[in-house]
N, CA, C and O atoms as a GROMACS GRO file, in nm:
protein
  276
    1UNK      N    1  -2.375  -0.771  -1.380
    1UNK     CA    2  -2.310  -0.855  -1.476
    1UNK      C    3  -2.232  -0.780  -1.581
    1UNK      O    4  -2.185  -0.821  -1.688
    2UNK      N    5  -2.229  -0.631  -1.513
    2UNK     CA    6  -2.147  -0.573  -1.670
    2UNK      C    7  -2.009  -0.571  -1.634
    2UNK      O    8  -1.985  -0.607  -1.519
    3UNK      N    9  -1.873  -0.522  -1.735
    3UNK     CA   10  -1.772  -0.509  -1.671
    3UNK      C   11  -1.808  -0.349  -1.618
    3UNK      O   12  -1.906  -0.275  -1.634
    4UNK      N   13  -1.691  -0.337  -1.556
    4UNK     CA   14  -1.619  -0.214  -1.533
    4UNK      C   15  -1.520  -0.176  -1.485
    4UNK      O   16  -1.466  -0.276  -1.437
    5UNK      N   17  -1.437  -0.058  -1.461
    5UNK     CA   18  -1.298  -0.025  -1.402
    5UNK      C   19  -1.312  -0.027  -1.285
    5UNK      O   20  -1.404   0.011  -1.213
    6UNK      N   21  -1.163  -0.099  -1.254
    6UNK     CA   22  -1.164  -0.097  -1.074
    6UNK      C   23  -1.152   0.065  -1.054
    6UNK      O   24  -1.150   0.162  -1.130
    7UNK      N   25  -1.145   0.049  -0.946
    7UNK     CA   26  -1.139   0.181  -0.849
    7UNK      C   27  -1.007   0.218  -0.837
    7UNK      O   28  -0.931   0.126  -0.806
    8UNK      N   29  -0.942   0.362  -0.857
    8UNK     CA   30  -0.835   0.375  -0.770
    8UNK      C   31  -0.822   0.397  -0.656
    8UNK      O   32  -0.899   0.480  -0.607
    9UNK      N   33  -0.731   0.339  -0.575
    9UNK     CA   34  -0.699   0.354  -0.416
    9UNK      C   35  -0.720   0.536  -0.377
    9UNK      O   36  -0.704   0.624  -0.462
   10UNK      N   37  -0.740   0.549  -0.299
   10UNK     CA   38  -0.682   0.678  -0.198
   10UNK      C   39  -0.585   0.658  -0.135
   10UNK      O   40  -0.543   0.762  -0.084
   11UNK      N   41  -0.514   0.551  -0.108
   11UNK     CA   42  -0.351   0.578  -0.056
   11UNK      C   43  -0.235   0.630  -0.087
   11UNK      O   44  -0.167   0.604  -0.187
   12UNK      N   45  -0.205   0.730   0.032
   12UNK     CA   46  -0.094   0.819   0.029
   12UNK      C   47   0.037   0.759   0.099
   12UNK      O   48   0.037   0.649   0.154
   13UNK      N   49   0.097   0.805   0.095
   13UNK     CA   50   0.244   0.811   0.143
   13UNK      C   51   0.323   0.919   0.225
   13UNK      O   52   0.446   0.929   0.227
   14UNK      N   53   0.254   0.981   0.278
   14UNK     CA   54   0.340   1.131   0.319
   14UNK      C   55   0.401   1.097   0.438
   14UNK      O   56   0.348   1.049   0.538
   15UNK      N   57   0.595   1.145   0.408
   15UNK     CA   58   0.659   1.059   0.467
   15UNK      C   59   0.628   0.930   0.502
   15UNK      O   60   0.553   0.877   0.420
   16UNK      N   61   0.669   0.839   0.629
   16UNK     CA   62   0.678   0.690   0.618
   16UNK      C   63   0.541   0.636   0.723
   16UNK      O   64   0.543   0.558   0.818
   17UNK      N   65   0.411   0.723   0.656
   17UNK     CA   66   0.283   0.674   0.716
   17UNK      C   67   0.205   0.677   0.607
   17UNK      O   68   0.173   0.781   0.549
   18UNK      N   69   0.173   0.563   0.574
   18UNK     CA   70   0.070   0.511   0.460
   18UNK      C   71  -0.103   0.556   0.543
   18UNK      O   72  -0.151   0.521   0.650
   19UNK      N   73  -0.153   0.646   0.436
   19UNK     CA   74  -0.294   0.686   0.475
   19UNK      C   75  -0.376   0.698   0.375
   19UNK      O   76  -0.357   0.752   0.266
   20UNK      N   77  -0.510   0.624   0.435
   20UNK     CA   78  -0.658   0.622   0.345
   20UNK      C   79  -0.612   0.485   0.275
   20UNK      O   80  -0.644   0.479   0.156
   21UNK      N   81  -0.548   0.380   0.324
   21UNK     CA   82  -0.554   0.230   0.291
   21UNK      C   83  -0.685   0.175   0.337
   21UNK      O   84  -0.744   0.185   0.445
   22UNK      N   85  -0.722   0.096   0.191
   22UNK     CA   86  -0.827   0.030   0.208
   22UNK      C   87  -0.836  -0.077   0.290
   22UNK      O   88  -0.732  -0.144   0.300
   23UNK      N   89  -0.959  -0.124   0.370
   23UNK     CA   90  -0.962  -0.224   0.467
   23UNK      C   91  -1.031  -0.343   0.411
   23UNK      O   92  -1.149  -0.322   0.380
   24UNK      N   93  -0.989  -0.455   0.391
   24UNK     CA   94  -0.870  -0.452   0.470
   24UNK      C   95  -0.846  -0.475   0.355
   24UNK      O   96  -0.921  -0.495   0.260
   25UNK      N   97  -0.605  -0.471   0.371
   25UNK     CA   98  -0.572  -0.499   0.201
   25UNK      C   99  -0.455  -0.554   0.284
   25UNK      O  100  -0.453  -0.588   0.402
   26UNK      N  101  -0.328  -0.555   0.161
   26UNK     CA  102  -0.222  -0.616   0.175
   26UNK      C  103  -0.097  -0.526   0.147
   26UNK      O  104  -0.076  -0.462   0.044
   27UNK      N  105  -0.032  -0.530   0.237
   27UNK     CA  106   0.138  -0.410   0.153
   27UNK      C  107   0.199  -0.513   0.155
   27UNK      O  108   0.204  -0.601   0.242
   28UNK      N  109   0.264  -0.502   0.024
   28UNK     CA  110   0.402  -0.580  -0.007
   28UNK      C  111   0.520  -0.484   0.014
   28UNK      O  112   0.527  -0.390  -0.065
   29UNK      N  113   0.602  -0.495   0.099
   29UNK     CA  114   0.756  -0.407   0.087
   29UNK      C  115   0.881  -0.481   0.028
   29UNK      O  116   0.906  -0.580   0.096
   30UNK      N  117   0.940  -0.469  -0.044
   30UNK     CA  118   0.974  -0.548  -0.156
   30UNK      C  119   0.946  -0.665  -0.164
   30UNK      O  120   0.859  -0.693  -0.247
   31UNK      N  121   0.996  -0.758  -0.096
   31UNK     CA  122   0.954  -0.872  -0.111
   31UNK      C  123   0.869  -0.937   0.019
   31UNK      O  124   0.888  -1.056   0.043
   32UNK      N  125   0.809  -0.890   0.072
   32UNK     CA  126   0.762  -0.968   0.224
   32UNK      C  127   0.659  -0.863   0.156
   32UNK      O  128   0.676  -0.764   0.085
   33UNK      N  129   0.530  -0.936   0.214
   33UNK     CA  130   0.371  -0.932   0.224
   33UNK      C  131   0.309  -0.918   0.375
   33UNK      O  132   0.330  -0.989   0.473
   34UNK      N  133   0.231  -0.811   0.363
   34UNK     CA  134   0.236  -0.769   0.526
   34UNK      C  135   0.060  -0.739   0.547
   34UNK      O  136   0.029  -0.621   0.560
   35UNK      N  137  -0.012  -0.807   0.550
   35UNK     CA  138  -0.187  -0.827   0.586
   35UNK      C  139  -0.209  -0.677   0.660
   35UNK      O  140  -0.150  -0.657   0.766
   36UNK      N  141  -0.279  -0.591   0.614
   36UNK     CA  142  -0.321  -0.473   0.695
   36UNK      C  143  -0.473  -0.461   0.756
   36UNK      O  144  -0.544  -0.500   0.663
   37UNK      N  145  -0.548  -0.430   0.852
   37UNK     CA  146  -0.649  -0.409   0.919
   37UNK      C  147  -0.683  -0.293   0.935
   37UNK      O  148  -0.802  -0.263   0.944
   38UNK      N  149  -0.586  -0.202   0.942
   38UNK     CA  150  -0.655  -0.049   0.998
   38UNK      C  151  -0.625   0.028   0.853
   38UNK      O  152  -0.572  -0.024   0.755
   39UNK      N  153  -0.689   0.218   0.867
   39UNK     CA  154  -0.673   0.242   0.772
   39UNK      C  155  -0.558   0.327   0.698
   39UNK      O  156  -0.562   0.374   0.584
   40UNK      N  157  -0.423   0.338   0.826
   40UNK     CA  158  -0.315   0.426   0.775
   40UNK      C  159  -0.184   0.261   0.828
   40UNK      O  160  -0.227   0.157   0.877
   41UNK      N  161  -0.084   0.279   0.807
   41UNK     CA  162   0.024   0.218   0.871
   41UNK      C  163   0.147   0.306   0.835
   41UNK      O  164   0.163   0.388   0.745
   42UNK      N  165   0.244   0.256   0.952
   42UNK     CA  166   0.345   0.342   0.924
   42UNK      C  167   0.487   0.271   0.870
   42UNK      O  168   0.510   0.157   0.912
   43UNK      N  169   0.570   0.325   0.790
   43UNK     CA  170   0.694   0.199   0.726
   43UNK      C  171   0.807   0.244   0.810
   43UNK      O  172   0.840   0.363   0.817
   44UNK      N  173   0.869   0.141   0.880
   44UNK     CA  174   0.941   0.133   0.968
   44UNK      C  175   1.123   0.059   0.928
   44UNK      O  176   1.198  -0.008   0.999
   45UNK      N  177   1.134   0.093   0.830
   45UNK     CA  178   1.222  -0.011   0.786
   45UNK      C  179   1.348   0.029   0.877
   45UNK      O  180   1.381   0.138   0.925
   46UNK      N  181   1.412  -0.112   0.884
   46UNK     CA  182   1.533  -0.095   0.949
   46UNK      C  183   1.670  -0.093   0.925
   46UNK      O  184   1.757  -0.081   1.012
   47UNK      N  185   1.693  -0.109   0.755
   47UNK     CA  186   1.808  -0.054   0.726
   47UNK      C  187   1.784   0.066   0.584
   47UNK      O  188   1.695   0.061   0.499
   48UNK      N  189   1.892   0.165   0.596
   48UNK     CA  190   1.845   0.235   0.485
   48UNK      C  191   1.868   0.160   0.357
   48UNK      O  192   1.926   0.054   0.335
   49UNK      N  193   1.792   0.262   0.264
   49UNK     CA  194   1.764   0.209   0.119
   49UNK      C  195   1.664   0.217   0.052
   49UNK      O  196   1.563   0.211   0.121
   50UNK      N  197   1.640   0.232  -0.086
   50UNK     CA  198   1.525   0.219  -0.122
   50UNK      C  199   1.426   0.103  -0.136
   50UNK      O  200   1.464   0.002  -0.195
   51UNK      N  201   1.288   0.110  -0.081
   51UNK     CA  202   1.189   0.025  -0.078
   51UNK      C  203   1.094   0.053  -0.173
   51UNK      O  204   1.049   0.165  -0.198
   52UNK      N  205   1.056  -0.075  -0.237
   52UNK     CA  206   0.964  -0.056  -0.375
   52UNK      C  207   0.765  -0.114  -0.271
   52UNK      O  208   0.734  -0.219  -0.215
   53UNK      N  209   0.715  -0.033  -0.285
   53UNK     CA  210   0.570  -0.096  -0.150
   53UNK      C  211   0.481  -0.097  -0.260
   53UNK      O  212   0.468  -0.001  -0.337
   54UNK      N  213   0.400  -0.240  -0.273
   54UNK     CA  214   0.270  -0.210  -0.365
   54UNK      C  215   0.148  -0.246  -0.218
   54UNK      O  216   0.164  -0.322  -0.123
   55UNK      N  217   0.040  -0.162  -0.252
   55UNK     CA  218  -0.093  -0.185  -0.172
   55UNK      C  219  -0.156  -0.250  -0.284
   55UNK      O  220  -0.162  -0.220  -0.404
   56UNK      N  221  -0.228  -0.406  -0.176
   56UNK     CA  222  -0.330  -0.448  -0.293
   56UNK      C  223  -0.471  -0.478  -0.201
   56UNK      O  224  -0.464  -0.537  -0.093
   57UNK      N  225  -0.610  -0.427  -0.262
   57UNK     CA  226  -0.706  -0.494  -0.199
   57UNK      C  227  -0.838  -0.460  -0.352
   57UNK      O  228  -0.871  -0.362  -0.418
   58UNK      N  229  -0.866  -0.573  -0.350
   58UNK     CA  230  -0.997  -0.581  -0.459
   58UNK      C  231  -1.070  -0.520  -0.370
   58UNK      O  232  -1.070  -0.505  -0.248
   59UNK      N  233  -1.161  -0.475  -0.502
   59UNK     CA  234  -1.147  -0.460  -0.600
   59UNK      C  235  -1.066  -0.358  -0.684
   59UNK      O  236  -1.061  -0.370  -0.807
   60UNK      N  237  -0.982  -0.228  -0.596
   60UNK     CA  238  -0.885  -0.155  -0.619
   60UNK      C  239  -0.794  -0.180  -0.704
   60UNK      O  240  -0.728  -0.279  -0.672
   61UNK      N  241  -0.756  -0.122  -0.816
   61UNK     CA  242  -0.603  -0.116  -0.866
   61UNK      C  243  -0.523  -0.090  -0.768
   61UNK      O  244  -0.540  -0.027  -0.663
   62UNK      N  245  -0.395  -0.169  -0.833
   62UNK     CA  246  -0.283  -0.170  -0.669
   62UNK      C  247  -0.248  -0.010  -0.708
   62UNK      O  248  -0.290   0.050  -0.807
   63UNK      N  249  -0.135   0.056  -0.578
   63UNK     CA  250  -0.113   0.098  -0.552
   63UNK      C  251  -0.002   0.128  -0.535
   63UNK      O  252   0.019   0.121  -0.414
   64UNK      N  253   0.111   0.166  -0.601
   64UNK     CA  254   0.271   0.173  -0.585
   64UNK      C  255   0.360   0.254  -0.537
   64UNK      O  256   0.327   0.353  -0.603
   65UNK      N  257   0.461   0.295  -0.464
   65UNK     CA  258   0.458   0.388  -0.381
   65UNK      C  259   0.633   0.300  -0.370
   65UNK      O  260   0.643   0.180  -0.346
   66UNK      N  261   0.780   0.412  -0.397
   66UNK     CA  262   0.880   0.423  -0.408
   66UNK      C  263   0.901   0.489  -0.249
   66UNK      O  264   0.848   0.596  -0.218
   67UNK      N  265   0.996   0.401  -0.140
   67UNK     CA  266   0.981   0.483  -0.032
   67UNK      C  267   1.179   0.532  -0.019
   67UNK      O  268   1.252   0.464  -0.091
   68UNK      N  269   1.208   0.578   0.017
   68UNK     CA  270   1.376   0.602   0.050
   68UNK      C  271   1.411   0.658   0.205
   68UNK      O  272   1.375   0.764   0.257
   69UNK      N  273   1.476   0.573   0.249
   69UNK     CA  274   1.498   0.594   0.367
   69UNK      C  275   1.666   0.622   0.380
   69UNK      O  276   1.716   0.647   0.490
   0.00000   0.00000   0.00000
């Protein structure tokens, strides 16, 4: 019953494979929301540009991550 601080994530970014995502959570890539199950994924985007990606899964603080393709 007490408070306390969420947790920070362990998710990385090195190049366009997200690793040590919590299970299960959610990536947002700018605007589309994408349900994740496993614990790395890879960003596949199909036109260049920059992508703004937040990871979210409670109890975790999200996770923000600037990608450029």
């Amino acid at each position: 019953g007490a408070l306390a601080l969420r947790p920070r994530q362990q998710t990385a970014l090195p190049g366009a494979v997200h690793t040590n995502l919590p299970v299960p959570c959610q990536s947002k890539i700018n605007d589309e929301t994408y349900d994740c199950e496993d614990d790395h994924a890879e960003i596949d985007p199909n036109l260049p540009g920059t992508y703004r990606i937040t990871v979210s899964a409670w109890p975790y603080l999200d996770a923000e991550f600037t990608y450029e393709n």
